[in-house]
Backbone atoms as SQL, in Angstrom:
CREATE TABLE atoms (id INTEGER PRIMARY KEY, chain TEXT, resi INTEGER, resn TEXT, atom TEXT, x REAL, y REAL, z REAL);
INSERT INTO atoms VALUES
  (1, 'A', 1, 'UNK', 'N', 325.456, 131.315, 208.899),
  (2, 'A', 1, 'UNK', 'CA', 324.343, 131.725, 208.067),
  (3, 'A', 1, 'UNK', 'C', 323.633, 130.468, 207.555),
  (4, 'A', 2, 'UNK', 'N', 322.332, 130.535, 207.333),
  (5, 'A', 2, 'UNK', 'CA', 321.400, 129.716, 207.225),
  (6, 'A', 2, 'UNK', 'C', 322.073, 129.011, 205.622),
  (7, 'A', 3, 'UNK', 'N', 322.030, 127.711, 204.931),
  (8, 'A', 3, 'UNK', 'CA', 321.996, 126.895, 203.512),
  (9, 'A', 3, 'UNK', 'C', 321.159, 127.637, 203.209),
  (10, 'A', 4, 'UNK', 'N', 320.814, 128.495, 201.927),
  (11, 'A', 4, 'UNK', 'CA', 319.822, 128.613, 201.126),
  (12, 'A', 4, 'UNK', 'C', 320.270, 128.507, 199.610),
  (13, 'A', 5, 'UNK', 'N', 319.531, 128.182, 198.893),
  (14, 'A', 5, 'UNK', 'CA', 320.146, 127.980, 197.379),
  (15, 'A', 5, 'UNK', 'C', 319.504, 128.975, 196.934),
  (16, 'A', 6, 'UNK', 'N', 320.259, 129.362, 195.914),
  (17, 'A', 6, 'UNK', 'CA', 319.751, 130.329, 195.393),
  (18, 'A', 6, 'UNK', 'C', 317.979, 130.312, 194.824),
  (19, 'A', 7, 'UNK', 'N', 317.898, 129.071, 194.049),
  (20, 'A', 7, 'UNK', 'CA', 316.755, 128.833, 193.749),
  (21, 'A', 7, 'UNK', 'C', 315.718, 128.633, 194.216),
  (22, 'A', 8, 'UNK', 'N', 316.204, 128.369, 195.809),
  (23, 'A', 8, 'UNK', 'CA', 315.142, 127.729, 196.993),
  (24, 'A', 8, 'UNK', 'C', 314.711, 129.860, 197.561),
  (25, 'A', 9, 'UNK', 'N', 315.716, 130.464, 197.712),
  (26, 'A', 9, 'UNK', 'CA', 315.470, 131.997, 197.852),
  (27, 'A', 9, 'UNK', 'C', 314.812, 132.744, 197.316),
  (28, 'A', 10, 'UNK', 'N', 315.254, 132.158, 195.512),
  (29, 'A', 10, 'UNK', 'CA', 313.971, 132.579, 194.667),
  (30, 'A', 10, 'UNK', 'C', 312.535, 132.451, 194.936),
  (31, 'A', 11, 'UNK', 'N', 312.317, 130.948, 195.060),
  (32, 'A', 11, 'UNK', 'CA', 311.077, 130.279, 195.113),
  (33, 'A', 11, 'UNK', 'C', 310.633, 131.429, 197.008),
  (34, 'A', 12, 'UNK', 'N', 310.977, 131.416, 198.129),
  (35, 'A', 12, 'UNK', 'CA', 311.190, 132.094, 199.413),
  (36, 'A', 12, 'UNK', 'C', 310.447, 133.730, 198.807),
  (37, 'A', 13, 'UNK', 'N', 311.603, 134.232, 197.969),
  (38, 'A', 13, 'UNK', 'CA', 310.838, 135.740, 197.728),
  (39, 'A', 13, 'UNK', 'C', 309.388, 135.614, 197.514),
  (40, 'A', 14, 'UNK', 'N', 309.176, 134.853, 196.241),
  (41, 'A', 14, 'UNK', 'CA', 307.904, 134.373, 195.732),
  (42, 'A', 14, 'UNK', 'C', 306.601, 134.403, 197.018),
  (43, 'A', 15, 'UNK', 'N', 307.102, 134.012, 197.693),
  (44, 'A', 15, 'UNK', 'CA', 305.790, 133.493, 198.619),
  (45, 'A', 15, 'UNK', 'C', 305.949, 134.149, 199.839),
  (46, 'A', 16, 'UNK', 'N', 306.756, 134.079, 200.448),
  (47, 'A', 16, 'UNK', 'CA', 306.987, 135.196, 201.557),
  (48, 'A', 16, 'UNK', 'C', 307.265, 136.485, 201.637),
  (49, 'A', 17, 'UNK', 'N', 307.531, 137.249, 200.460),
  (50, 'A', 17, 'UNK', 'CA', 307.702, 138.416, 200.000),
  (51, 'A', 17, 'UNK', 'C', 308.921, 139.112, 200.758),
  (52, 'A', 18, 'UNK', 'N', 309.104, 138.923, 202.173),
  (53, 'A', 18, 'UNK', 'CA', 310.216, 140.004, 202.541),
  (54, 'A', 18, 'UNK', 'C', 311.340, 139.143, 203.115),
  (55, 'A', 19, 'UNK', 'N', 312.684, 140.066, 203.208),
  (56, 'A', 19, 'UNK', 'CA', 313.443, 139.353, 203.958),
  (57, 'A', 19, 'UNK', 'C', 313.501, 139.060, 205.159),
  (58, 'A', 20, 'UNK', 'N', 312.518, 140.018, 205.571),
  (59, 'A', 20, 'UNK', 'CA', 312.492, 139.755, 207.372),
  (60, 'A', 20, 'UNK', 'C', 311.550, 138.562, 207.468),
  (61, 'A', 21, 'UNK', 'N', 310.677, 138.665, 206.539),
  (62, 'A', 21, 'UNK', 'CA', 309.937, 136.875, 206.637),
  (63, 'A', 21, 'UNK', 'C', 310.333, 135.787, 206.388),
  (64, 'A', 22, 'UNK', 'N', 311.220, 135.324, 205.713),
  (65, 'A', 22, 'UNK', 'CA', 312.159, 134.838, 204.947),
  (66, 'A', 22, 'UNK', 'C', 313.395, 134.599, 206.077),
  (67, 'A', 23, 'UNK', 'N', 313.979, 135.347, 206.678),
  (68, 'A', 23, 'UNK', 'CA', 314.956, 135.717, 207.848),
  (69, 'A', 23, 'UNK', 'C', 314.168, 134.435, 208.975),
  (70, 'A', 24, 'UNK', 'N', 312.651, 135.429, 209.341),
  (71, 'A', 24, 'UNK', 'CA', 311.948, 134.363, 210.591),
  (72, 'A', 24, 'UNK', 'C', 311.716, 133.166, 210.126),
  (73, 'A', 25, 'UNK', 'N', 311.865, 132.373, 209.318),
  (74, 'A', 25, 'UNK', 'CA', 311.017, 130.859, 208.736),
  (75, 'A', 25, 'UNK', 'C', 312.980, 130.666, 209.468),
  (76, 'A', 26, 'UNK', 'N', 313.937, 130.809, 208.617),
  (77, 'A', 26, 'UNK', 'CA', 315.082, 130.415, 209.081),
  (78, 'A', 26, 'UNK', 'C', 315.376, 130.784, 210.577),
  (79, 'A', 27, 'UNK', 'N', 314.986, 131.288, 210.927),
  (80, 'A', 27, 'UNK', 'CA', 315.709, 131.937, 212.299),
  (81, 'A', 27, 'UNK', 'C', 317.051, 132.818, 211.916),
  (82, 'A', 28, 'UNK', 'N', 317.093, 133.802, 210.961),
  (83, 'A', 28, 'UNK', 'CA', 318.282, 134.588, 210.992),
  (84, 'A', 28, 'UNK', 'C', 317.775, 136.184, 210.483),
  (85, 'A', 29, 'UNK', 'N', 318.671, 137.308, 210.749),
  (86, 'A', 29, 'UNK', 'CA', 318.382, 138.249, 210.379),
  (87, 'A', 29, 'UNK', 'C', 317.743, 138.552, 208.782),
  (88, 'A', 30, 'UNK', 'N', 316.988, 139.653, 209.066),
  (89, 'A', 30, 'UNK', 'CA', 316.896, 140.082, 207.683),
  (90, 'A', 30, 'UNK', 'C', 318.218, 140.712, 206.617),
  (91, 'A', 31, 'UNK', 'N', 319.034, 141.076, 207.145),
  (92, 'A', 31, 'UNK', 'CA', 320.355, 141.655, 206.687),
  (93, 'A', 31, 'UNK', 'C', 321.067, 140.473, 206.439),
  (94, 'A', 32, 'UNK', 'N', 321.210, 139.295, 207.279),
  (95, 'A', 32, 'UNK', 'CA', 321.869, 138.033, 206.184),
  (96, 'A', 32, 'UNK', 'C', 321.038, 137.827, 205.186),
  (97, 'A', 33, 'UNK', 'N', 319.483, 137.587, 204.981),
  (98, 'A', 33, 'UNK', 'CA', 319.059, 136.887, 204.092),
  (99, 'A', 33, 'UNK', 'C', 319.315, 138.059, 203.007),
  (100, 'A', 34, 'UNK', 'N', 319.358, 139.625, 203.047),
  (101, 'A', 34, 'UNK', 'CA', 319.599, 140.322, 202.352),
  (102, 'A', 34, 'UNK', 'C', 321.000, 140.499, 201.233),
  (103, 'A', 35, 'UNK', 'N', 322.520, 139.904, 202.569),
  (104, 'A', 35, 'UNK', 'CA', 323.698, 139.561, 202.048),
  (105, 'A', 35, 'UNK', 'C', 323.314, 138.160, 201.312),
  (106, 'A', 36, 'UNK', 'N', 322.166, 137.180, 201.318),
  (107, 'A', 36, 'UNK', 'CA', 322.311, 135.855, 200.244),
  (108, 'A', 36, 'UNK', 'C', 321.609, 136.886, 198.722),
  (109, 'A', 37, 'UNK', 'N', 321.169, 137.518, 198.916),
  (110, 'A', 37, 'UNK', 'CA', 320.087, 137.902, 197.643),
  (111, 'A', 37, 'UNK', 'C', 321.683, 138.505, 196.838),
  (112, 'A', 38, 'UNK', 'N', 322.287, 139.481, 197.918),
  (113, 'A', 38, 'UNK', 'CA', 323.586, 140.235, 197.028),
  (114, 'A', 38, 'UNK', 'C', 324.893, 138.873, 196.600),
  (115, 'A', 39, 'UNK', 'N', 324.867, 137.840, 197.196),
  (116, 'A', 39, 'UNK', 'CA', 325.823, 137.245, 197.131),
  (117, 'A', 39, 'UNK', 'C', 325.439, 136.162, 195.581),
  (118, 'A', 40, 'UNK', 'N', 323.778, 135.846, 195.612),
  (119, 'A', 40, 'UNK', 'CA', 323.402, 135.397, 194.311),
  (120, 'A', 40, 'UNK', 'C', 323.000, 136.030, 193.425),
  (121, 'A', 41, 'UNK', 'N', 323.339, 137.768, 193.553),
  (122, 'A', 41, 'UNK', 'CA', 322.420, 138.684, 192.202),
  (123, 'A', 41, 'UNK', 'C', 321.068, 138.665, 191.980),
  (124, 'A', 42, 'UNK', 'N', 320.315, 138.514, 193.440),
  (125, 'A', 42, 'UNK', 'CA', 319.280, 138.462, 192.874),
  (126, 'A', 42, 'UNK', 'C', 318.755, 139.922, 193.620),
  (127, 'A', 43, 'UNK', 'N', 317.881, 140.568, 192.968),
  (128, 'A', 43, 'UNK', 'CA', 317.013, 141.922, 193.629),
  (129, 'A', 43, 'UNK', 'C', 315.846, 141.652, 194.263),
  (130, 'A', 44, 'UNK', 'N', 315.650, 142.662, 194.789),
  (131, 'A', 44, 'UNK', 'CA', 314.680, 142.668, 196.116),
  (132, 'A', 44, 'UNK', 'C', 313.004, 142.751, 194.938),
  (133, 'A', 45, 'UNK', 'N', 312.115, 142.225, 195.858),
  (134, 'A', 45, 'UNK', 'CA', 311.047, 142.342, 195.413),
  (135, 'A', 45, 'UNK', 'C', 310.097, 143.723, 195.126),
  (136, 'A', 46, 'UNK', 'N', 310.156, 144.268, 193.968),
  (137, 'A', 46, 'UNK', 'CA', 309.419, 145.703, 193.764),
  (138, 'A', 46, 'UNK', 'C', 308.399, 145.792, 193.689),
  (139, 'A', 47, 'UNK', 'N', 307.780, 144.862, 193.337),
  (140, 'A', 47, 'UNK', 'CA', 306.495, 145.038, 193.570),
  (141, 'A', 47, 'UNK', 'C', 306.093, 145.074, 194.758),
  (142, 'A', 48, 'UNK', 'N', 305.774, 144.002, 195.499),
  (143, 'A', 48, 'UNK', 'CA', 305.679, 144.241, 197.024),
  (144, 'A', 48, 'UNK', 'C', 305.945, 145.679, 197.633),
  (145, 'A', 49, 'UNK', 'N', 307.164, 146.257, 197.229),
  (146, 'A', 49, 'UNK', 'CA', 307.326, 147.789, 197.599),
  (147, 'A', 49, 'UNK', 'C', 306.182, 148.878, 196.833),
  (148, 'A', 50, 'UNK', 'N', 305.826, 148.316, 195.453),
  (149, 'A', 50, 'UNK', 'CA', 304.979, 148.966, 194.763),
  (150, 'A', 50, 'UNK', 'C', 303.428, 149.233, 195.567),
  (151, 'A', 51, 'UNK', 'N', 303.030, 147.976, 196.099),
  (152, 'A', 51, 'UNK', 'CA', 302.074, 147.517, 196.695),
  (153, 'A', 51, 'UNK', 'C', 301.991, 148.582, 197.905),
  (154, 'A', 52, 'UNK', 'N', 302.853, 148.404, 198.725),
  (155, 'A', 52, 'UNK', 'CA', 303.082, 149.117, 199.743),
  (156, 'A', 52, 'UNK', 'C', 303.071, 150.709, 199.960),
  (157, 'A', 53, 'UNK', 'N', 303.938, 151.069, 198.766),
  (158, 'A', 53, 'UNK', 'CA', 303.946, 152.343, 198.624),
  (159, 'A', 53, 'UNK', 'C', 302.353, 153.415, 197.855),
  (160, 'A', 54, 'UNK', 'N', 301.182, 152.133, 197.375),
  (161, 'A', 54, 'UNK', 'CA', 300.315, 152.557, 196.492),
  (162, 'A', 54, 'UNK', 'C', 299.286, 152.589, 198.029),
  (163, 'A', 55, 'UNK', 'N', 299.724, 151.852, 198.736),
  (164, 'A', 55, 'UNK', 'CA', 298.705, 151.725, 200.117),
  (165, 'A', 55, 'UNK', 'C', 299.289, 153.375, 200.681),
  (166, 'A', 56, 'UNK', 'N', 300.430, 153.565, 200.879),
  (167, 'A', 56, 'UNK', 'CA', 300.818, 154.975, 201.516),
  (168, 'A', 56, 'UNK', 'C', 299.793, 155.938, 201.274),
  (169, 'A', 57, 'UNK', 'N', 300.288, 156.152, 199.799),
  (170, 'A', 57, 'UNK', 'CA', 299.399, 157.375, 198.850),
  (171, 'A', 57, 'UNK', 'C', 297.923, 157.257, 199.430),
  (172, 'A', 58, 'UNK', 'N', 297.644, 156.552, 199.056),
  (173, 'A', 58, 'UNK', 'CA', 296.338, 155.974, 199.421),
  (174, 'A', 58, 'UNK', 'C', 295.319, 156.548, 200.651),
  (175, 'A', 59, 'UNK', 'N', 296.245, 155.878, 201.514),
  (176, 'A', 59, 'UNK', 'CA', 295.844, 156.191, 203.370),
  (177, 'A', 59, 'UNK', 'C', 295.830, 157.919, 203.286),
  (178, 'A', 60, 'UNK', 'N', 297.255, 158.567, 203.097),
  (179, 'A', 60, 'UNK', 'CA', 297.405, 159.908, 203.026),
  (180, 'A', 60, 'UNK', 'C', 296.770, 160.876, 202.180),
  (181, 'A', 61, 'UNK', 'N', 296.111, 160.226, 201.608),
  (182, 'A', 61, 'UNK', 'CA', 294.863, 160.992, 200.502),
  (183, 'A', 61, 'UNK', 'C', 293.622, 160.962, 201.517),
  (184, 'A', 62, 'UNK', 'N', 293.126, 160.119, 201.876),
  (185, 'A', 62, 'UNK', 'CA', 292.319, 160.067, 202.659),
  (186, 'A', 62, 'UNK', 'C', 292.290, 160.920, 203.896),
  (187, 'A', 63, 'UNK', 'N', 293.653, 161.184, 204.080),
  (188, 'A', 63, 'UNK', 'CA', 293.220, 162.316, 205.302),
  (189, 'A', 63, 'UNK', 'C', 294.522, 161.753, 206.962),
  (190, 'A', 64, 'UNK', 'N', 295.098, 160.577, 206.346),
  (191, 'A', 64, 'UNK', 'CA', 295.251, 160.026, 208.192),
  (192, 'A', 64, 'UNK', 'C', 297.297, 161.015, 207.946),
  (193, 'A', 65, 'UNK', 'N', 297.460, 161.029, 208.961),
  (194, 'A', 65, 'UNK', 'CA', 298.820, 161.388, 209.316),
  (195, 'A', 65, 'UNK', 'C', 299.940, 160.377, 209.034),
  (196, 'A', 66, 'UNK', 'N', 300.764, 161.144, 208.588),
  (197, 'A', 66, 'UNK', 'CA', 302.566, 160.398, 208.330),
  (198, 'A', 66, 'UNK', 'C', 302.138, 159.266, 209.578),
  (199, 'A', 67, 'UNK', 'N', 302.382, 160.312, 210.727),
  (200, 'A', 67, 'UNK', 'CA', 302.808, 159.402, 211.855),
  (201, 'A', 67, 'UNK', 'C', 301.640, 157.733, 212.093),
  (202, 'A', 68, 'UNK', 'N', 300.399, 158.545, 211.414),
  (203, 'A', 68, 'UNK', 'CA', 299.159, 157.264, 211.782),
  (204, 'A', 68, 'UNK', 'C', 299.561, 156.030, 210.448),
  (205, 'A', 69, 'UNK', 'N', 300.192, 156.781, 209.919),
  (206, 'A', 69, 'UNK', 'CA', 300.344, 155.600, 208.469),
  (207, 'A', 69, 'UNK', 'C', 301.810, 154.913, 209.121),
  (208, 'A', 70, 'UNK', 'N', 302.858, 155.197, 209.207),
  (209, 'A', 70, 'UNK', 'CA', 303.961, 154.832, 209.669),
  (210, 'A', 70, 'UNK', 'C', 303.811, 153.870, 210.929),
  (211, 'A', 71, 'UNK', 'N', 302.295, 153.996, 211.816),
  (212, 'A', 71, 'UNK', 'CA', 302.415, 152.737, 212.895),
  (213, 'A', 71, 'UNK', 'C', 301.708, 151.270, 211.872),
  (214, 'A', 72, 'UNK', 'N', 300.560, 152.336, 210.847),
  (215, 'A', 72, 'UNK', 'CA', 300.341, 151.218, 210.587),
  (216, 'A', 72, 'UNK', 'C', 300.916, 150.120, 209.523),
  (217, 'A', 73, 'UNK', 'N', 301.922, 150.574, 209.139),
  (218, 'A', 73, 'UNK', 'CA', 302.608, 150.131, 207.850),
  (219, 'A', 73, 'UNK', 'C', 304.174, 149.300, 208.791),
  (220, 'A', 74, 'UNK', 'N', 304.477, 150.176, 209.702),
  (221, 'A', 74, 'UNK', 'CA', 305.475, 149.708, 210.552),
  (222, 'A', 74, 'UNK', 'C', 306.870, 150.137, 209.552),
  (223, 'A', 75, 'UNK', 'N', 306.937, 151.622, 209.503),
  (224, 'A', 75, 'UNK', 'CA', 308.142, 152.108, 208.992),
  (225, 'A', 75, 'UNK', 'C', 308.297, 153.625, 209.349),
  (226, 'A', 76, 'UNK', 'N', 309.163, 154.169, 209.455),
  (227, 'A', 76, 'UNK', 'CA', 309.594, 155.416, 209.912),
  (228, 'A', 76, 'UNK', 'C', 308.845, 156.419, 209.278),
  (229, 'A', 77, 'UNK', 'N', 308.859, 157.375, 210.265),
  (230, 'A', 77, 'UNK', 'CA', 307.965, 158.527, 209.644),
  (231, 'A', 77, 'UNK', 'C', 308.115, 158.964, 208.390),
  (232, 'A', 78, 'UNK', 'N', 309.682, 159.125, 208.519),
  (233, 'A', 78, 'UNK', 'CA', 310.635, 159.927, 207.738),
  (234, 'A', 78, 'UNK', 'C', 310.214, 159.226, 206.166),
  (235, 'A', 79, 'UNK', 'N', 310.729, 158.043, 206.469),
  (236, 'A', 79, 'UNK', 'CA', 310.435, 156.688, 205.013),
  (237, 'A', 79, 'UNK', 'C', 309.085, 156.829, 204.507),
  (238, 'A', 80, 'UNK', 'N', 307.883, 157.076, 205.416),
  (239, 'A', 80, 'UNK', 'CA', 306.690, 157.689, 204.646),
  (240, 'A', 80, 'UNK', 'C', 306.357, 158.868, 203.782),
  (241, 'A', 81, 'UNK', 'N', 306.906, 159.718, 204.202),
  (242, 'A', 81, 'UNK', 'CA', 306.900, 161.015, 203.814),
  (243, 'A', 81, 'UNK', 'C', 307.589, 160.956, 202.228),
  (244, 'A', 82, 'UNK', 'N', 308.553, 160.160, 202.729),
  (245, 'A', 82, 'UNK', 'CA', 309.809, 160.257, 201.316),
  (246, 'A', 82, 'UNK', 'C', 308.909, 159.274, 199.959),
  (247, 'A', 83, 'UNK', 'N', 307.912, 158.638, 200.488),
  (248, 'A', 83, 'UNK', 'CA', 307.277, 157.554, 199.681),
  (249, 'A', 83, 'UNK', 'C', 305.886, 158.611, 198.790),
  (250, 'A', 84, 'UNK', 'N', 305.332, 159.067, 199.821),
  (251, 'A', 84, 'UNK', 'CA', 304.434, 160.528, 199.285),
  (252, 'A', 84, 'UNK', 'C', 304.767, 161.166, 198.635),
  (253, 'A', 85, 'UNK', 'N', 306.574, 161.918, 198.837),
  (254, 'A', 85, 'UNK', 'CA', 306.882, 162.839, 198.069),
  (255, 'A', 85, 'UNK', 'C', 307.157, 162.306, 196.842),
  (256, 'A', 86, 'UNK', 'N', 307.556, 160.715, 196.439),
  (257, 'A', 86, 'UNK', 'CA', 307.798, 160.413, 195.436),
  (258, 'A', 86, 'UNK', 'C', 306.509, 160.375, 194.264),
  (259, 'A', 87, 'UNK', 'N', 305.775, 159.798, 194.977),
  (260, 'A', 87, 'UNK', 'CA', 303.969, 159.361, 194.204),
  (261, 'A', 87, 'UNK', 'C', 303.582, 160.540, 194.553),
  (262, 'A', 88, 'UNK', 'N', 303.421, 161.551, 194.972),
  (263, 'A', 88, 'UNK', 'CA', 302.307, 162.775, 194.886),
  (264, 'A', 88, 'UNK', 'C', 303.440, 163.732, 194.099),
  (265, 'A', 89, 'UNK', 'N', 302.709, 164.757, 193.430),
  (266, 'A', 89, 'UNK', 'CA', 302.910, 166.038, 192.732),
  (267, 'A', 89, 'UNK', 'C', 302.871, 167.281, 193.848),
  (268, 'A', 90, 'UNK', 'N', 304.223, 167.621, 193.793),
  (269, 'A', 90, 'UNK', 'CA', 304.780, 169.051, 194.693),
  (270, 'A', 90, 'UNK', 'C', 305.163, 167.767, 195.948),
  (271, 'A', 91, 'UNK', 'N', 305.817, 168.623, 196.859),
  (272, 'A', 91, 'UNK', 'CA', 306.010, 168.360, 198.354),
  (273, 'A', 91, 'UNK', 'C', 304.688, 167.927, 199.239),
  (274, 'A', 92, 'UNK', 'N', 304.813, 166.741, 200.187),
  (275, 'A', 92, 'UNK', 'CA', 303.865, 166.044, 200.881),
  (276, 'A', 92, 'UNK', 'C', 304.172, 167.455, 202.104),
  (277, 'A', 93, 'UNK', 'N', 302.988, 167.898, 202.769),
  (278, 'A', 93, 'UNK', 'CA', 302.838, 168.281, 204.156),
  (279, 'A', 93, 'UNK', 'C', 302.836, 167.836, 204.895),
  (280, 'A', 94, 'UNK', 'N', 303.432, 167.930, 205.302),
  (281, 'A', 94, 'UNK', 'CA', 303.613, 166.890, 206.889),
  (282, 'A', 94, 'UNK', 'C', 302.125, 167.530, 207.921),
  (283, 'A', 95, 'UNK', 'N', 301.578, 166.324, 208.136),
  (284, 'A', 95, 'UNK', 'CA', 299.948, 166.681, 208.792),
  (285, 'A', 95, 'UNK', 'C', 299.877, 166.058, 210.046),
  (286, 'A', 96, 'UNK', 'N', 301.201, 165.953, 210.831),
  (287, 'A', 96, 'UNK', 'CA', 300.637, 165.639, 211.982),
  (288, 'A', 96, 'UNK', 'C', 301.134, 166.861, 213.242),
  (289, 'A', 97, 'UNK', 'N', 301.352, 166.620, 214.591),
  (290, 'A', 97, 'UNK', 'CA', 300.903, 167.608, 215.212),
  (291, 'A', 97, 'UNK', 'C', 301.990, 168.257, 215.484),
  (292, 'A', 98, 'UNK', 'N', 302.207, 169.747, 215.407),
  (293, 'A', 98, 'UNK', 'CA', 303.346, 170.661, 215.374),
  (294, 'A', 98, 'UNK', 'C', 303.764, 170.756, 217.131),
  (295, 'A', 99, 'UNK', 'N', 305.252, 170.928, 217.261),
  (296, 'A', 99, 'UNK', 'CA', 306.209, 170.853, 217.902),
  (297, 'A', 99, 'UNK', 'C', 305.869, 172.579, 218.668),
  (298, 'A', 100, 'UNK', 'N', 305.912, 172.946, 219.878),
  (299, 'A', 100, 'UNK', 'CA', 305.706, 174.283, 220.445),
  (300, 'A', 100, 'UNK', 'C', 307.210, 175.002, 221.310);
């Protein structure tokens, strides 16, 4: 696993925001740089998720599909939906194209 100090990881969240970015500058997975954050107590960046999740709502208000938001965000359908149902009032509909 890559040297990182804790403080140098800190300063890393700061500016690169994710672990998978953070992972590519080192050349190592996102799941090690994830085991350094648990191994120094430090938590994942929420805002950035805040950010992300305010873009969801957002797109899906407007009209585009789970599935059209999920290529463009680059996360599972499923993980979209669950992000809607959290920020919208009642259950999200799933609006893309039905199964025969």
């Amino acid at each position: 696993m890559a040297r990182i100090s804790k403080e140098e990881l800190v300063k890393l969240q700061k500016n690169l925001k994710t672990d998978a970015a953070i992972g590519a500058k080192y050349g190592i997975t996102r799941q090690a740089v994830h085991q350094l954050r648990v191994k120094y107590g430090i938590d994942y960046n929420r805002k950035k998720n805040l950010d992300r999740d305010q873009k969801i709502v957002g797109q899906y208000k407007k009209g585009k599909t789970g599935a059209d938001i999920a290529k463009d965000i680059d996360l599972s359908i499923s993980q979209i939906y669950r992000v809607i149902k959290k920020y919208s009032k009642g259950k999200a509909a799933k609006r893309g194209r039905r199964r025969k």
